[in-house]
PLY file of the C-alpha trace (Angstrom):
ply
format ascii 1.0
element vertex 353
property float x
property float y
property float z
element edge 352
property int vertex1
property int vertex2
end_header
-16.02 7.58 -26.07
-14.28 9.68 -23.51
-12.63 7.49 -20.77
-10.20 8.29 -17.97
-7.78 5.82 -18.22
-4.31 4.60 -16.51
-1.41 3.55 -19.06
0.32 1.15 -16.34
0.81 0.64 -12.68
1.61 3.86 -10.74
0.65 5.90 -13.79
-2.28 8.91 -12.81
-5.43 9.11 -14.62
-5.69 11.01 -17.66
-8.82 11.51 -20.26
-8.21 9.78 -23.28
-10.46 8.65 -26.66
-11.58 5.17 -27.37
-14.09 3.93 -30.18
-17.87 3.69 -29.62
-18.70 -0.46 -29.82
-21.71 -1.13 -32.48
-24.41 -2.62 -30.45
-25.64 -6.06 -30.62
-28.38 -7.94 -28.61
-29.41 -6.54 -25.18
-25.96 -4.29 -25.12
-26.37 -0.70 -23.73
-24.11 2.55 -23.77
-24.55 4.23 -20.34
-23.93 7.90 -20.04
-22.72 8.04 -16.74
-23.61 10.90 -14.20
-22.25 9.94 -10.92
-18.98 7.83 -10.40
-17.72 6.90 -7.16
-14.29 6.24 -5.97
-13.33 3.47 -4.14
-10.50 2.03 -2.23
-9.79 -1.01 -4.33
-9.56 1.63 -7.22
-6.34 2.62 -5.26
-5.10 -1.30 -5.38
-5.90 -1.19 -9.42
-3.94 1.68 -9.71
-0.98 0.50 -7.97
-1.48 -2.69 -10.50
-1.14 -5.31 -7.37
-3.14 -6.83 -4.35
-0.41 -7.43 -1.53
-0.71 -10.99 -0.40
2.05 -10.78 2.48
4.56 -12.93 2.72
2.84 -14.73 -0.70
4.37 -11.70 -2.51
2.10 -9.73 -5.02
-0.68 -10.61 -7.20
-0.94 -8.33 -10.48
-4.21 -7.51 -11.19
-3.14 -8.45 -14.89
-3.68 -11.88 -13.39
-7.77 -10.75 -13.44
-8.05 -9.45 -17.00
-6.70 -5.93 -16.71
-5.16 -4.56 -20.08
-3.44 -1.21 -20.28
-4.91 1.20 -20.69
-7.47 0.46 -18.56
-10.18 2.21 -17.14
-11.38 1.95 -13.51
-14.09 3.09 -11.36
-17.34 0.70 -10.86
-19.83 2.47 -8.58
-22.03 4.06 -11.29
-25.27 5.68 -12.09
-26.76 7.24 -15.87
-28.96 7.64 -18.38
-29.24 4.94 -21.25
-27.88 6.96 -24.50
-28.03 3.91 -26.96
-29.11 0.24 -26.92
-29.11 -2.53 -28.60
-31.22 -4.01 -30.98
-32.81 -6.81 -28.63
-33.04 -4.46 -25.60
-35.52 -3.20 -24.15
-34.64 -0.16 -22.42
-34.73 3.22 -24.65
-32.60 6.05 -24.02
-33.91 8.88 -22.27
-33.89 10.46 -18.91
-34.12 7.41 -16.63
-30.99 7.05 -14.26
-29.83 3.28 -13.64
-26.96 1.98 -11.38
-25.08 -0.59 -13.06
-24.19 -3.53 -11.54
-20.57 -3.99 -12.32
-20.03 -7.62 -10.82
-19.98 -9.68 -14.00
-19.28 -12.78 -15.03
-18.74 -15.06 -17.70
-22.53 -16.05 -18.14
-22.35 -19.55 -18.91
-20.11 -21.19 -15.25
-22.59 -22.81 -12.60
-21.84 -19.68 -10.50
-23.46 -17.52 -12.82
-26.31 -19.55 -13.55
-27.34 -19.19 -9.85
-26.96 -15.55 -10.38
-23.53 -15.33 -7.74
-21.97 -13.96 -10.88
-19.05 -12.32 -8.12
-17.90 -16.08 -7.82
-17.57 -16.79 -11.66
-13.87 -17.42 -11.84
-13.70 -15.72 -15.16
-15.40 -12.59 -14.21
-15.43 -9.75 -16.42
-16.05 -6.90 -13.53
-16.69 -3.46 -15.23
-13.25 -2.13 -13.94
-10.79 -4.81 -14.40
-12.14 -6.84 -17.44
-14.33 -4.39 -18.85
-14.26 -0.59 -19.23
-14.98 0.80 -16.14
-17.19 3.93 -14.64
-14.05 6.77 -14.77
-15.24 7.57 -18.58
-18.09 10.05 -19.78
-19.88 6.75 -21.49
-19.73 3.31 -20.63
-20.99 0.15 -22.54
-22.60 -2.82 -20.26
-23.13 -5.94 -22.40
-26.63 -6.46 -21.26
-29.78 -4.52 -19.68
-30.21 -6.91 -17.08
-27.32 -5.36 -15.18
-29.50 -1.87 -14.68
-31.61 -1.24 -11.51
-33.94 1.56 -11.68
-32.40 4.23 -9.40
-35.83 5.62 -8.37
-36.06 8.36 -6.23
-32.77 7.46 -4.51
-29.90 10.45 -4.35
-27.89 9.61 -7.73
-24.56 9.98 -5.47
-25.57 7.96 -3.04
-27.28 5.11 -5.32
-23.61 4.77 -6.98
-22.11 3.75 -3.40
-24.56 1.02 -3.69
-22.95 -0.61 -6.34
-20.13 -1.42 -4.56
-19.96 -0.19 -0.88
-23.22 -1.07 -0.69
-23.74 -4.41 -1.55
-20.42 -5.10 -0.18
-21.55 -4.06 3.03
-25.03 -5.92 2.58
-23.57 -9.08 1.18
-21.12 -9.32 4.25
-23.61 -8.30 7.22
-25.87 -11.21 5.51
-23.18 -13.59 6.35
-23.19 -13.03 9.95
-26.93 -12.65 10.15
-29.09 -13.32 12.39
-27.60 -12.78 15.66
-29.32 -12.92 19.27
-30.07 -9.50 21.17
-27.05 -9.92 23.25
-24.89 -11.03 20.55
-22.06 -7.93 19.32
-21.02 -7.89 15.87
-18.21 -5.89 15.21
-17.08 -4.06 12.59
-13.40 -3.45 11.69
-12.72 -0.35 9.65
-15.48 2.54 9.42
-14.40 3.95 5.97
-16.67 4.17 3.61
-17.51 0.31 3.30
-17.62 -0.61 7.06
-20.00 2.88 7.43
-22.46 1.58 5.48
-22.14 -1.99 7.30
-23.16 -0.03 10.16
-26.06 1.53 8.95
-26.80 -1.57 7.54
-26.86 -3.47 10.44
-28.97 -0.94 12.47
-31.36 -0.94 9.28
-32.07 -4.59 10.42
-32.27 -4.10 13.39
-29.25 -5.75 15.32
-29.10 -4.39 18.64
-25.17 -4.12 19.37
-22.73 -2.96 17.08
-19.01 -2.25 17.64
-17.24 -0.18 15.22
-13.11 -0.28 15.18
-11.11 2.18 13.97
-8.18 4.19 14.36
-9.16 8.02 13.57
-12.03 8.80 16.03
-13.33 11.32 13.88
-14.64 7.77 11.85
-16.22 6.83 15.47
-18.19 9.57 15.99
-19.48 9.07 12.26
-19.88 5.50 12.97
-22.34 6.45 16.63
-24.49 8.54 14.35
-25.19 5.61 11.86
-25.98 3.51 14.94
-22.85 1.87 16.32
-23.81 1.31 19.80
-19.58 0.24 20.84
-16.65 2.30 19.58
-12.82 1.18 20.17
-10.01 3.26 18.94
-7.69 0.38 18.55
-4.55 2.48 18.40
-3.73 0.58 21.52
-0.34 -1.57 23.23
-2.85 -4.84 22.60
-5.94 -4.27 20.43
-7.69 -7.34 21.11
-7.86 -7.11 24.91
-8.97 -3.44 24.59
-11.49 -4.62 21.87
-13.02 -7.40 24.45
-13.35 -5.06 27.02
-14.77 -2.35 25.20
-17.29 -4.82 24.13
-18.26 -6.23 27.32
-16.81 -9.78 26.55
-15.71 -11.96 23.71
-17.71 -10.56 20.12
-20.35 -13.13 18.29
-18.94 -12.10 14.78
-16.26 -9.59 13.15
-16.33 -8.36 9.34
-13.14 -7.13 8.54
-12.77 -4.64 6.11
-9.22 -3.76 6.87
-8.14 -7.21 7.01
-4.61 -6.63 7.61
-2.59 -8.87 9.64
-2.95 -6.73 12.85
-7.04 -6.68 12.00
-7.78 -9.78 11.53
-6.00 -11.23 14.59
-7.19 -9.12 16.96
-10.79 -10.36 15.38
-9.76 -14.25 15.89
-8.49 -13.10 19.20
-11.47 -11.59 20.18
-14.37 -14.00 18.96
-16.17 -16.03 21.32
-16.30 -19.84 20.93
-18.50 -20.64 17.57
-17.64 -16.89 16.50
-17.43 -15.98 13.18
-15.01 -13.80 10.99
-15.75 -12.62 7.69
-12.72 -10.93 5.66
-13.47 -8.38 3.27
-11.00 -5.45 2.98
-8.16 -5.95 0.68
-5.38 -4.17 2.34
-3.15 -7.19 2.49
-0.80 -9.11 4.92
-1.32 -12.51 6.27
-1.94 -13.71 9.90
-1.34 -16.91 11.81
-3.53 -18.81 14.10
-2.81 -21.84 15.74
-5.10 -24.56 13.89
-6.19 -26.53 17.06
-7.77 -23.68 18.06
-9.80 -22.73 15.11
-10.62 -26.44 16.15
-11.55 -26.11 20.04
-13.29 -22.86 19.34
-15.05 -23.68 16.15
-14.84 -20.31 14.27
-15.28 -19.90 11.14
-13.66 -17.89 8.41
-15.53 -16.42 5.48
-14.29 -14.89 2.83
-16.50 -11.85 1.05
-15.73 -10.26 -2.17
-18.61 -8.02 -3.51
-21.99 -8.96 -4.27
-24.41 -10.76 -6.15
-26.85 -8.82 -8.61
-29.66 -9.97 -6.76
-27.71 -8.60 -3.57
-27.69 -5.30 -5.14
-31.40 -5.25 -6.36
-32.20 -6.11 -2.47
-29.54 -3.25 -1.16
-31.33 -1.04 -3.31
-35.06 -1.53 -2.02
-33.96 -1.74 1.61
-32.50 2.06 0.80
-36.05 2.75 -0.90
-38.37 1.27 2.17
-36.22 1.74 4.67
-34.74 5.14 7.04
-31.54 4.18 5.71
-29.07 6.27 6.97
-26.99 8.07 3.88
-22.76 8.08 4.59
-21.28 11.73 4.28
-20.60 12.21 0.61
-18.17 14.26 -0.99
-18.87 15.58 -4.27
-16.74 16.81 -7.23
-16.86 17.58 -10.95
-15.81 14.67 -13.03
-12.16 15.13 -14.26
-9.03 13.35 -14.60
-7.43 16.09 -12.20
-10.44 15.44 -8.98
-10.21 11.53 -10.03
-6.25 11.67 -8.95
-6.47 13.35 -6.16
-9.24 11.21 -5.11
-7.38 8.28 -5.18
-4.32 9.80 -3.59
-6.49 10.95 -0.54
-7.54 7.24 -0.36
-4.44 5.93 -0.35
-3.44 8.44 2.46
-6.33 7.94 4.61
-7.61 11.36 4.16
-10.86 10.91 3.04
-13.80 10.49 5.25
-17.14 8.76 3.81
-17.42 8.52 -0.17
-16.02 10.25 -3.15
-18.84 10.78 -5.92
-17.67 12.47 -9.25
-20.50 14.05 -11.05
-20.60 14.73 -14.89
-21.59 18.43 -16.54
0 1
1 2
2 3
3 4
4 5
5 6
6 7
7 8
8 9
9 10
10 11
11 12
12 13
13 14
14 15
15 16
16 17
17 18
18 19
19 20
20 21
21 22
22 23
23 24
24 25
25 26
26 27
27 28
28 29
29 30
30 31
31 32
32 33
33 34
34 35
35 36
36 37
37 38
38 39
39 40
40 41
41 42
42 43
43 44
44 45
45 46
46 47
47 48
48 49
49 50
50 51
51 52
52 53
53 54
54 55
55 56
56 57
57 58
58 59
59 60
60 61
61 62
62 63
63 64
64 65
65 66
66 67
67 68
68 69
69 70
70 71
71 72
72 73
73 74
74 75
75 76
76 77
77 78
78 79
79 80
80 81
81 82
82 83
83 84
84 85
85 86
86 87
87 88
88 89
89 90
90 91
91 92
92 93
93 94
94 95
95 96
96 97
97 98
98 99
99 100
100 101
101 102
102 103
103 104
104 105
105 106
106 107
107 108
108 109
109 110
110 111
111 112
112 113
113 114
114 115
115 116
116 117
117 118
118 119
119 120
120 121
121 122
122 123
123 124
124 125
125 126
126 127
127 128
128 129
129 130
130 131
131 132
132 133
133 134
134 135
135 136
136 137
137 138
138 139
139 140
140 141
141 142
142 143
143 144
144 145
145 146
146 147
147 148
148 149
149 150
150 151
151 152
152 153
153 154
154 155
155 156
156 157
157 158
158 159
159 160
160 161
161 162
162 163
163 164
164 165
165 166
166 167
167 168
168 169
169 170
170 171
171 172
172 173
173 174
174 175
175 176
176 177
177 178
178 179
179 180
180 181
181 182
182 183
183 184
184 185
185 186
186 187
187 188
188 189
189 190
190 191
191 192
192 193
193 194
194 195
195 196
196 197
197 198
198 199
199 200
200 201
201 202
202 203
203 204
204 205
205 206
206 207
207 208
208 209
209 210
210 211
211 212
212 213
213 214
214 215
215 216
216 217
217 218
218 219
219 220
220 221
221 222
222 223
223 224
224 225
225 226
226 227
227 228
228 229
229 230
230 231
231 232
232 233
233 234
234 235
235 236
236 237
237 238
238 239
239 240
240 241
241 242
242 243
243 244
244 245
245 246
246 247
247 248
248 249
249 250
250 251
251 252
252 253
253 254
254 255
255 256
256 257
257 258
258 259
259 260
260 261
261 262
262 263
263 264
264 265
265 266
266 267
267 268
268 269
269 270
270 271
271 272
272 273
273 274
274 275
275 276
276 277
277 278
278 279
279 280
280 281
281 282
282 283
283 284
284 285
285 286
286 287
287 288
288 289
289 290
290 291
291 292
292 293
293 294
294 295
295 296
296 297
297 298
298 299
299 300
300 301
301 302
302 303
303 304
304 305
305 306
306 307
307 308
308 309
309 310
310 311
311 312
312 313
313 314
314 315
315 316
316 317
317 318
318 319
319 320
320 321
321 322
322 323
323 324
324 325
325 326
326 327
327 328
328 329
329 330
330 331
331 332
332 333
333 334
334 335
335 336
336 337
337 338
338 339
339 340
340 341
341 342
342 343
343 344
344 345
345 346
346 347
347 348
348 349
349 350
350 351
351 352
């Protein structure tokens, strides 16, 4: 199998050779087609999550083993199963959930596999999608892409029912009620189109390049605040007409997530996704007096994902600008090193020959 691989933190991507597994039970071998590049593929490659003041957590600490192989927004064809399965290869394009866990923990026998704390994410504990061929240890984990585009069903996997799995937490709202979203990359994008796919009436998007706010208005942000501001969170409550309902972060950065806690109204919610790292402080009587409430959000649930993927089927969902290049270990570096600058705009899709 041909994988893409990264020798050791810092190290670029380069295409390297790694046996085929033999198959056994419901196992499958995934040719993969489309495989998009995301932010936290940066963080893998960098081999650390920053944690502030806390210091640095390897993401050895999660299962990684050099050389590893990232990338986990993917959609192929089935090119060999195993003997219990009951997909066939052929032409049919699946994305993969790549959420996995352990299988047997009480998480994962109420299907929040994301919680199991032994998870075995296709990425970090498995294999992930930056190879020509991936193995999935069971069918279960393939959705039927349908008729969706195959560059924009990959997002899904992760950006996707990120997005979904996050806007669920701070849903329903009233008609007055503004949710706001913090960071319109490509996660927080689809959060917004999200969000108007459900029909919540006022969204406010925060971000720093306004070129991502006038992306952000098309997808149905009905606020925009450039929070490149002297103080954030008063510009943020005025350009929202008063104190927000809820806030999902997906900077989450010190600066980001207190200027959210600064700007929620009493009973307000905050739900941190984005793993660009730092710490904040809040007084604690507060979070008493004002009852908010802190969420955290990593990922999704496979049942998440099946839902994500019929709302995009039955619903005008709007599609995030895409970028699309070949698959290579050259356009897979300088993928991730636009990322980490903050050059790219939307989503990254590499597509095979």
């Amino acid at each position: 199998m041909q994988v893409f691989a990264v020798h050791g933190p810092g190290e670029p991507v380069k295409e390297i050779e790694v046996p085929t597994p033999e198959l056994a039970g419901k196992e499958v071998i995934v040719h993969i087609t489309h495989s998009g590049v995301c932010h936290s593929d940066v963080h893998c490659q960098e081999g650390h999550f920053d944690l502030g003041s806390a210091g640095k957590l390897p993401i050895a600490a999660s299962g990684v083993q050099w050389p590893a192989v990232f990338g986990h927004e993917i959609v192929g064809t089935v090119v060999a199963a195993g003997p219990e399965a009951t997909v066939q290869p052929g032409d049919t394009q699946y994305i993969v959930f790549p959420w996995i866990g352990c299988g047997k923990c009480q998480a994962c026998r109420e299907d929040r596999e994301n919680y199991c704390p032994r998870g075995r994410n296709l990425s970090v504990g498995l294999r992930g999608g930056f190879a020509r061929e991936v193995w999935v240890p069971d069918e279960r984990y393939l959705i039927e892409l349908g008729d969706l585009d195959p560059a924009w069903g990959a997002t899904l996997a992760c950006s996707g029912v990120t997005s979904y799995s996050a806007v669920n937490k701070v849903l329903p709202r009233g008609e007055e009620d503004v949710v706001a979203v913090i960071g319109a990359g490509g996660v927080g994008l689809m959060a917004v189109a999200i969000l108007n796919a459900l029909g919540h009436q006022k969204i406010a998007v925060v971000d720093v390049s306004d070129e991502n706010l006038e992306i952000a208005k098309k997808l149905g942000a009905t606020i925009t605040f450039n929070s490149k501001v002297e103080n954030p969170t008063a510009g943020l409550i005025e350009a929202a007409g008063g104190k927000i309902a809820a806030a999902i972060d997906f900077v989450n950065n010190g600066a980001t997530a207190s200027m959210a806690l600064g700007a929620l109204q009493k009973g307000g919610q905050l739900v941190s996704v984005g793993l660009f790292g730092g710490e904040h402080t809040y007084p604690t009587t507060l979070l008493a007096l004002q009852v908010f409430t802190i969420q955290g959000n990593f990922v999704g649930s496979l049942p998440e994902l099946k839902a994500v993927v019929e709302l995009a089927r039955t619903h005008d969902l709007p599609q995030l600008p895409i970028v699309e290049l070949p698959l290579s270990a050259d356009n897979i570096n300088a993928s991730l090193e636009d990322l980490a600058a903050g050059k790219s705009r939307g989503r990254t899709v590499l597509v095979a020959d």
